[in-house]
C-alpha positions as CSV (number, residue, x, y, z in Angstrom):
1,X,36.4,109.4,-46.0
2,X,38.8,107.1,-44.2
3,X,37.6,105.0,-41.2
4,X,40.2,107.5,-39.3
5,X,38.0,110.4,-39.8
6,X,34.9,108.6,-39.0
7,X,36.5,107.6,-35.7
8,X,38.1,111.2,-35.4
9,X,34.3,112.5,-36.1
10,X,32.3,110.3,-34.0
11,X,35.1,111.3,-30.9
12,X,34.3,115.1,-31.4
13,X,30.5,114.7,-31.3
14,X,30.1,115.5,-27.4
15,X,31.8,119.0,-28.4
16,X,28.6,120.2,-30.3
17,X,25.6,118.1,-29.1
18,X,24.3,117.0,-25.4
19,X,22.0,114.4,-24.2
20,X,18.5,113.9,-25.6
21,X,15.4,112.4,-24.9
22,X,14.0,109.3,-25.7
23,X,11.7,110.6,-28.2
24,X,14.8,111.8,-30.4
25,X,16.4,108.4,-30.6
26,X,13.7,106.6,-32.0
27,X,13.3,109.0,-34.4
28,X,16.8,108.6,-35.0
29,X,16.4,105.2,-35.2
30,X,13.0,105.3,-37.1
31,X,14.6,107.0,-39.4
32,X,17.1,104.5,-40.1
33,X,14.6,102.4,-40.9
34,X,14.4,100.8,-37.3
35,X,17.1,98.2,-37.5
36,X,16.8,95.2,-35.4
37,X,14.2,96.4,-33.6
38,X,12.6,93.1,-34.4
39,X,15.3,90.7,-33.2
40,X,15.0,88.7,-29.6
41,X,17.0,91.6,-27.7
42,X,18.3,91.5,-24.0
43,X,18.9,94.7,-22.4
44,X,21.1,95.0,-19.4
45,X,21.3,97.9,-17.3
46,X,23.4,98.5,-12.9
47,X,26.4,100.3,-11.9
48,X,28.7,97.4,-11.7
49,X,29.1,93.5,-14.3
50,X,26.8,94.7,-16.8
51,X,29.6,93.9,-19.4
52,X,30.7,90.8,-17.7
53,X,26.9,89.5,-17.8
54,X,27.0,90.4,-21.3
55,X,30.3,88.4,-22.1
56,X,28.7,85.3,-20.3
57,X,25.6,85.4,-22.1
58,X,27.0,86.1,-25.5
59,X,29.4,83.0,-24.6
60,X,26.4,80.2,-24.0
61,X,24.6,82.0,-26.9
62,X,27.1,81.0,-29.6
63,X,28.0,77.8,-27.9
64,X,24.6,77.0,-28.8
65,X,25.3,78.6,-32.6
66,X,23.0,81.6,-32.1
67,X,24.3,84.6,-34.1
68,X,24.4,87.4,-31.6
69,X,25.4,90.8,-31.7
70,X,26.4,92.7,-28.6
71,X,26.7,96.3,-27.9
72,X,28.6,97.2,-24.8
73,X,30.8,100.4,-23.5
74,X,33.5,101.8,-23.4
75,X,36.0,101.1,-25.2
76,X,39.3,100.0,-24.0
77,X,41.6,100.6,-27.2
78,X,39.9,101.2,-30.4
79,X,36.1,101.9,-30.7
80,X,34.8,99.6,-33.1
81,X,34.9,97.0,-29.6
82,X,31.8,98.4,-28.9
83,X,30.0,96.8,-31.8
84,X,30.9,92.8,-32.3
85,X,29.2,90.2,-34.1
86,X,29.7,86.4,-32.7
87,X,31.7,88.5,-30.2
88,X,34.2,89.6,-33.1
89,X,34.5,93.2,-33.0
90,X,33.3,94.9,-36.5
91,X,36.1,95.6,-39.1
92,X,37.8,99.1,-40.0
93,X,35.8,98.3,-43.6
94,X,32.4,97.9,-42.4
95,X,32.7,100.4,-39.6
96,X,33.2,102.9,-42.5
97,X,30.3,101.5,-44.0
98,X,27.8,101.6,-41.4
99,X,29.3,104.9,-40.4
100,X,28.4,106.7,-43.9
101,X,24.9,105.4,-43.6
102,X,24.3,106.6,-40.5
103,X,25.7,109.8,-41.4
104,X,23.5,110.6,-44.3
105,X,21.0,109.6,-42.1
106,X,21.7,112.2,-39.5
107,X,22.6,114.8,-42.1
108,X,19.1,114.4,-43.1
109,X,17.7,115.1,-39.9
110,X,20.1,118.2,-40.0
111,X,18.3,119.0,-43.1
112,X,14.9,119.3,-41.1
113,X,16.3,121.0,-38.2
114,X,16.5,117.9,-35.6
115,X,19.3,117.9,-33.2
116,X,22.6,115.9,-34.2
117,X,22.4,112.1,-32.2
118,X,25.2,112.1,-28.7
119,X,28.0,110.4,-29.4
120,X,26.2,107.5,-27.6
121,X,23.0,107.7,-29.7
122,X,25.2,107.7,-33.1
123,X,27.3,104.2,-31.8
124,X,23.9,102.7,-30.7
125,X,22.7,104.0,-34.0
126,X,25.9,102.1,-35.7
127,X,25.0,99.0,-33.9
128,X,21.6,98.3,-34.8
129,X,22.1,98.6,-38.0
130,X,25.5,96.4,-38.4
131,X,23.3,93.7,-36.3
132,X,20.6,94.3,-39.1
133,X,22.9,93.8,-42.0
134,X,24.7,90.9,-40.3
135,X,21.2,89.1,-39.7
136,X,21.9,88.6,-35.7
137,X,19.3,86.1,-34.1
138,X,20.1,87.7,-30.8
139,X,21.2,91.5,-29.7
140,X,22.7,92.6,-26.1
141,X,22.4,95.4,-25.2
142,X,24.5,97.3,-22.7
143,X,23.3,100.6,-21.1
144,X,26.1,103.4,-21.2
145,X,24.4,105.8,-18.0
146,X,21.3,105.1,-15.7
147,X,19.0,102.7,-17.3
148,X,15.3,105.1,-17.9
149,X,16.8,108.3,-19.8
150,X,19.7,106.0,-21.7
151,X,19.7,105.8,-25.7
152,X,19.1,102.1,-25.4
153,X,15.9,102.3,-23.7
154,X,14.6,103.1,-27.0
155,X,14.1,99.8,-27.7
156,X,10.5,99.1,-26.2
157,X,10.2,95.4,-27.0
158,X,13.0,93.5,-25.4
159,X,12.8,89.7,-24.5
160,X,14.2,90.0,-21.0
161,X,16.0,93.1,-19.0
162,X,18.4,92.3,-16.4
163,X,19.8,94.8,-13.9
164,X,23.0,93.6,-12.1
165,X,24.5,95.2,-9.0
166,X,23.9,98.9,-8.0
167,X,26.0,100.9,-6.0
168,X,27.0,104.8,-5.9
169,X,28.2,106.1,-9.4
170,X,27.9,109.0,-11.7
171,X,25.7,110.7,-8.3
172,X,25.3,113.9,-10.7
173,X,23.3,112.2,-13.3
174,X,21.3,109.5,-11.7
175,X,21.0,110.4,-7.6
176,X,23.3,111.1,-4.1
177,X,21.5,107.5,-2.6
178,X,21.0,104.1,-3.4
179,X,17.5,104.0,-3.8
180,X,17.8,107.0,-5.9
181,X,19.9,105.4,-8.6
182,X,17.8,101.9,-8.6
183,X,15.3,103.5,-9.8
184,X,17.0,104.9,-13.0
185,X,17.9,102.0,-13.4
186,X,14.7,100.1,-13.1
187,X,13.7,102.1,-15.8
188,X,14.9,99.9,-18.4
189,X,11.4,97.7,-16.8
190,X,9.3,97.1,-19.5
191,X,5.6,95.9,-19.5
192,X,4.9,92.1,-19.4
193,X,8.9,91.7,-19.8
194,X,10.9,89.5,-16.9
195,X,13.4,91.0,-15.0
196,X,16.4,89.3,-13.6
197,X,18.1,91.4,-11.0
198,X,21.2,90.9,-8.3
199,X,18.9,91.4,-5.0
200,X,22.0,91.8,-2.8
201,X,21.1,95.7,-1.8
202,X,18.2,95.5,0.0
203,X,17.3,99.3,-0.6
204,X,17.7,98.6,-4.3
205,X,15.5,95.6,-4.5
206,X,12.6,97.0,-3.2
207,X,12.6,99.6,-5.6
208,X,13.2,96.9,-8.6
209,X,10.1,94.6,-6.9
210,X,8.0,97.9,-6.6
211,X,8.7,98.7,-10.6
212,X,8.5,95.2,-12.0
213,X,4.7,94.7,-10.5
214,X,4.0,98.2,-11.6
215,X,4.9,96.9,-15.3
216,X,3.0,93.7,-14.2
217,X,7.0,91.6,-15.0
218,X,7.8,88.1,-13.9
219,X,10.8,88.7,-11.5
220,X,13.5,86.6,-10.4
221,X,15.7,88.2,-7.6
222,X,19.1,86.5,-7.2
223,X,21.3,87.4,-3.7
224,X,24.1,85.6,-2.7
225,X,22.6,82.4,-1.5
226,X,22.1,81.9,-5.3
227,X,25.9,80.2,-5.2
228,X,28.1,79.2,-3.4
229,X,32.5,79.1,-4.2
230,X,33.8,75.9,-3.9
231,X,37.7,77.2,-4.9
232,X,39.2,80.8,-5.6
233,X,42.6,81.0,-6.7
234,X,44.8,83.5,-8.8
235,X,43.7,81.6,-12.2
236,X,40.2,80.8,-11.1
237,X,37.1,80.6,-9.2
238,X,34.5,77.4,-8.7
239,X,31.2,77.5,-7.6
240,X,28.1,75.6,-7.7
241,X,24.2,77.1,-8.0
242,X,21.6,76.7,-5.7
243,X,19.5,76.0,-8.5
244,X,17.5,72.8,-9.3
245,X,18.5,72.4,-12.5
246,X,21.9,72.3,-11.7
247,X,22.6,72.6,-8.1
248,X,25.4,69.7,-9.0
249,X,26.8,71.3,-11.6
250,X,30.7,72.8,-10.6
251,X,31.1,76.3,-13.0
252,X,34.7,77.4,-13.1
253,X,35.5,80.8,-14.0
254,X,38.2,82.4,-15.2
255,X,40.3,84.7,-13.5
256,X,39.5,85.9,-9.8
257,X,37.2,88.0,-9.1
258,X,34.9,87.6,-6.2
259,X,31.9,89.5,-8.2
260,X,32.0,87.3,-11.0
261,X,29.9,84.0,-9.5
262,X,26.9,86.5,-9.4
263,X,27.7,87.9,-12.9
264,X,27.2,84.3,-14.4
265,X,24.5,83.4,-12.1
266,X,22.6,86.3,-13.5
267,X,23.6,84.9,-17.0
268,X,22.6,81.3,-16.1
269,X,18.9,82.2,-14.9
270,X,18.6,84.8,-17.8
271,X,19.7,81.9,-20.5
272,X,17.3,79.4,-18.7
273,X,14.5,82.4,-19.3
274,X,15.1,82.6,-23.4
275,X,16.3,79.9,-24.3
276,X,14.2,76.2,-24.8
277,X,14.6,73.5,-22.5
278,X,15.9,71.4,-25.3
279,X,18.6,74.1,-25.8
280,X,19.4,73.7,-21.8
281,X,22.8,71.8,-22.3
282,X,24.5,72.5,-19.1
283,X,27.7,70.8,-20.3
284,X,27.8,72.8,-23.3
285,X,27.1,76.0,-20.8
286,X,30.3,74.8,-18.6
287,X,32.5,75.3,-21.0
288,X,31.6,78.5,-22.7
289,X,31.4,80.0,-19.4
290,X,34.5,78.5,-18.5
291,X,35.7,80.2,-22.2
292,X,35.5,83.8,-21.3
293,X,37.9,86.2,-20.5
294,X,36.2,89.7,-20.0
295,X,39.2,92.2,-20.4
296,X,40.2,94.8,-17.6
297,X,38.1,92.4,-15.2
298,X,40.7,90.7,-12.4
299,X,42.8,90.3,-15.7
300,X,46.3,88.6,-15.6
301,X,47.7,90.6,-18.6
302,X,51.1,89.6,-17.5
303,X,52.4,86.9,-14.9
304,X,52.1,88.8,-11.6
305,X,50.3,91.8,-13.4
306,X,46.2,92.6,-12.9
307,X,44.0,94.8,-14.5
308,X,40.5,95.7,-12.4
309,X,38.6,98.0,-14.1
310,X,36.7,99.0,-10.8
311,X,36.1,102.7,-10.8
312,X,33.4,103.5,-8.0
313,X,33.2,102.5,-4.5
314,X,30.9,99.7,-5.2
315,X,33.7,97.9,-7.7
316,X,36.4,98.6,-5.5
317,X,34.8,96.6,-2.2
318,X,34.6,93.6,-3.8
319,X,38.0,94.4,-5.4
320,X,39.3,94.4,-1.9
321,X,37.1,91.3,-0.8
322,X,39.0,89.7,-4.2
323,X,42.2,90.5,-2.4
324,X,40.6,89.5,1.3
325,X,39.5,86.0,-0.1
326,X,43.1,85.6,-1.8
327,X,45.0,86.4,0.8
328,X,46.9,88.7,-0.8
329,X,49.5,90.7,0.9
330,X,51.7,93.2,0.4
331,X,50.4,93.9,-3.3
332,X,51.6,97.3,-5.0
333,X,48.7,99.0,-6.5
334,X,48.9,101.8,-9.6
335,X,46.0,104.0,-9.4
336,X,44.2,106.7,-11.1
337,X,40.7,108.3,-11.7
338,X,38.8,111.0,-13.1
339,X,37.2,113.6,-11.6
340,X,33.4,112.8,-11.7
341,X,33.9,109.5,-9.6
342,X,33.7,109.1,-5.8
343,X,37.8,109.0,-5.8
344,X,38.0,109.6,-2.2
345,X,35.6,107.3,-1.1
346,X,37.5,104.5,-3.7
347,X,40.8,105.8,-1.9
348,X,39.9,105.4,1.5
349,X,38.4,101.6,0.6
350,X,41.8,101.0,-1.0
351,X,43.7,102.1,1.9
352,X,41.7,100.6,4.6
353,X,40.9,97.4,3.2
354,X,43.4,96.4,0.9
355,X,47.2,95.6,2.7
356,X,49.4,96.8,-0.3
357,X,53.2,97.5,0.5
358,X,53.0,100.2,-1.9
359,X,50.8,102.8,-4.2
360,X,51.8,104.6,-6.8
361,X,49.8,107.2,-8.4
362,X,49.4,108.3,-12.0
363,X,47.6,110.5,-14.6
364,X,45.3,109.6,-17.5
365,X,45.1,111.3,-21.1
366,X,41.4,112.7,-20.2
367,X,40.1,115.9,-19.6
368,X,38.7,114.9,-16.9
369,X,41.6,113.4,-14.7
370,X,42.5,114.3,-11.7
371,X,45.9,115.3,-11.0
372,X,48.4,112.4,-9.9
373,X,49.7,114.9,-7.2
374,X,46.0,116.0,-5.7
375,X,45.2,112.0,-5.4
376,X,47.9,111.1,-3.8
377,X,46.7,113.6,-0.9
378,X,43.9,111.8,-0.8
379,X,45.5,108.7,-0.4
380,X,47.9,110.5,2.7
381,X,45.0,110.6,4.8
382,X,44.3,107.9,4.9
383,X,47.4,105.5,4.8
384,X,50.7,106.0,6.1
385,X,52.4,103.6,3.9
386,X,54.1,104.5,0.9
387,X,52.9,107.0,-1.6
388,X,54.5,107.3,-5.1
389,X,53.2,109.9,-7.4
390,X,54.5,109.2,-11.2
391,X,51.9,111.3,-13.7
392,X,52.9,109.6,-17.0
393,X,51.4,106.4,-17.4
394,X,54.3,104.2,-19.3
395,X,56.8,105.7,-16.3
396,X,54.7,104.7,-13.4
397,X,53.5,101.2,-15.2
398,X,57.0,100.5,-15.2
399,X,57.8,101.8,-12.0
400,X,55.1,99.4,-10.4
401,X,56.0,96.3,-12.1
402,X,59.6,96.8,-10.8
403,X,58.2,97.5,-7.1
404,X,56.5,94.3,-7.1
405,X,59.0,92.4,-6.9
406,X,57.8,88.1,-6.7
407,X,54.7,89.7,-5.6
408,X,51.5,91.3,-7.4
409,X,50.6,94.0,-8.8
410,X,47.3,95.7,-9.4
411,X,46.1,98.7,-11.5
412,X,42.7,99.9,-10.3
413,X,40.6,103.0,-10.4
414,X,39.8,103.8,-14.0
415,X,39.2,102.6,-17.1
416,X,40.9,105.2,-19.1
417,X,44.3,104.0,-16.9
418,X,43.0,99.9,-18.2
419,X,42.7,100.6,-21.4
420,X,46.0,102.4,-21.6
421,X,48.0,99.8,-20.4
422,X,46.1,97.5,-22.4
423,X,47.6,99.7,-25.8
424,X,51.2,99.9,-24.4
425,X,51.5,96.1,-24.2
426,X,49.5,95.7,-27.1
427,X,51.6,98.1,-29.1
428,X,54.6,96.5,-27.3
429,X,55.6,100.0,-25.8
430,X,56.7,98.3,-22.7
431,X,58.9,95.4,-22.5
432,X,59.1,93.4,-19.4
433,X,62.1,91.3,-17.9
């Protein structure tokens, strides 16, 4: 077998399993001889900076020569980014590798009539065990959906969970309200474990508080008087903690987004948790946070040219505060989204809140887009500016980089659209002036 067909296998799996329960992943996992169960593992769960929280924490881990494996999702280009070691993704070699072992595994269970692992289930299956093999001191852990039904929730023994922002997404698996959702996501809550959590949703945080003294867990809310931003420009954002330990301290971030000083607070206090004070080297912190550039986050992947992965309405508000706090004017904006997301309700933030000259509209490779032409309906509603409907991707990524002119220009609404562009650049498939 090739590492093709293991990726071409691993893509089909949704076509002939569904979703279990927790019970079946850790037999799953139990069977594969529970890898890294027994390593100091941080598991992150909310509906918006989960991966950035990651990247920052992975970032001061190694800085302080921790060996750390990270599982996060999706994938923007290839899918062995979900599984890195000492944030390198793992190799086409040993992706085939750990692939086949996990496969005999699961043919076994086959063998004794237990359901085939999700295509979730099987990565998180993958990931374990590379982090096993490549003796990881550390392992984070990012949830794909929810938090309490998720595959990694099988883990029962984590050193700290941390829940970041929470806001309306995927309202057909997790809950139409606020309150609702927080509590799949408080799930992840275990018993005697600390929880870190972004307390800026009031609704959300009583529902956190409720379920960490249920599981009798230290808890640490952070809101926004946590920080405060010193300096935001296109390149980067400064901002100090409210902290005692470092309330002096000036963290510079890369990259622009308004979100992010909550991201790597969350980081901060959840390093300060693990780690020993004599491993509390706040200069060596500075610069691995200042280090990290989380990909399709407020990403300059060309002069003039953003990538925002925000793809519910709770990512596109503070996308539009980015723009508020900017300045930015008369932006042109590519857009697209798939069908399960709250598009109109991302549309009408877009229009009403964000002062673009321009929006063109496009199409993803997914099943589940939504047409270029039924968007842009949307977006007639509710602006009366220019609407430019361009379904294939390369046409109407070209198209907006032309219409920007000396200004900016920002693709938003999808990470399907992100990771697209990401490959046409990559691959060199567009070539800009």
């Amino acid at each position: 077998m090739t590492y093709e067909e293991a990726a071409a296998y691993i893509a089909e799996i949704p076509k002939f399993t569904e979703k279990h329960e927790l019970a079946h992943t850790r037999e799953f996992l139990r069977r594969l001889g529970n890898p890294g169960i027994d390593r100091k593992i941080i598991h992150v769960a909310g509906t918006n900076g989960k991966g950035s929280v990651c990247a920052y924490m992975q970032a001061i881990l190694l800085a302080m020569k921790k060996k750390t494996g990270f599982f996060t999702s999706p994938h923007l280009i290839v899918i062995n980014e979900r599984i890195r070691v000492n944030n390198i993704q793992i190799g086409n070699e040993k992706f085939l590798e750990i692939f086949q072992k996990v496969k005999k595994t699961v043919d076994g269970m086959a063998a004794d009539g237990i359901a085939h692992p999700s295509y979730f289930e099987f990565l998180f299956g993958m990931a374990m065990l590379a982090f096993e093999e490549a003796d990881v001191e550390y392992i984070i852990l990012e949830t794909g959906l929810g938090g309490r039904l998720d595959a990694t929730n099988a883990v029962e023994h984590p050193i700290l969970t941390i829940i970041t922002s929470i806001s309306l997404d995927h309202t057909q698996y997790l809950g139409n309200t606020v309150r609702e959702i927080a509590k799949e996501k408080a799930g992840i809550i275990k018993e005697g474990v600390p929880i870190i959590f972004d307390g800026t949703d009031e609704e959300a945080s009583e529902v956190i508080i409720k379920r960490a003294l249920e599981a009798h867990a230290r808890c640490r809310k952070l809101t926004k008087n946590a920080y405060e931003i010193r300096e935001i420009t296109k390149k980067h954002i400064a901002f100090s903690r409210s902290s005692a330990y470092d309330k002096d301290v000036l963290w510079s971030i890369n990259g622009c987004g308004i979100y992010q000083p909550m991201n790597v607070s969350l980081a901060l206090e959840a390093m300060e948790c693990v780690l020993d004070d004599k491993e509390k080297d706040y200069e060596m912190w500075q610069k691995a946070v200042a280090s990290v550039t989380w990909e399709g986050r407020m990403e300059e992947i060309l002069p003039g040219i953003f990538l925002d992965g925000a793809h519910n309405p709770g990512a596109v508000r503070v996308f539009a505060d980015t723009l508020k706090a900017l300045k930015e004017t008369e932006a042109v904006i590519l857009f697209s989204a798939v069908a399960d997301k709250e598009y109109g309700t991302m549309i009408e933030i877009l229009c009403r809140e964000v002062p673009a000259k321009q929006y063109i509209i496009t199409e993803i490779e997914d099943g589940r887009k939504v047409s270029a032409r039924e968007l842009a309906e949307v977006f007639h509603r509710y602006t009366s500016r220019e609407v430019c409907i361009c379904p294939d991707v390369k046409k109407a990524f070209l198209t907006a980089a032309a219409k920007k002119g000396n200004g900016k220009l920002f693709c938003v609404g999808s990470l399907y659209l992100i990771g697209e562009i990401r490959r046409m650049i990559k691959e060199k498939e567009v070539e800009m002036n």
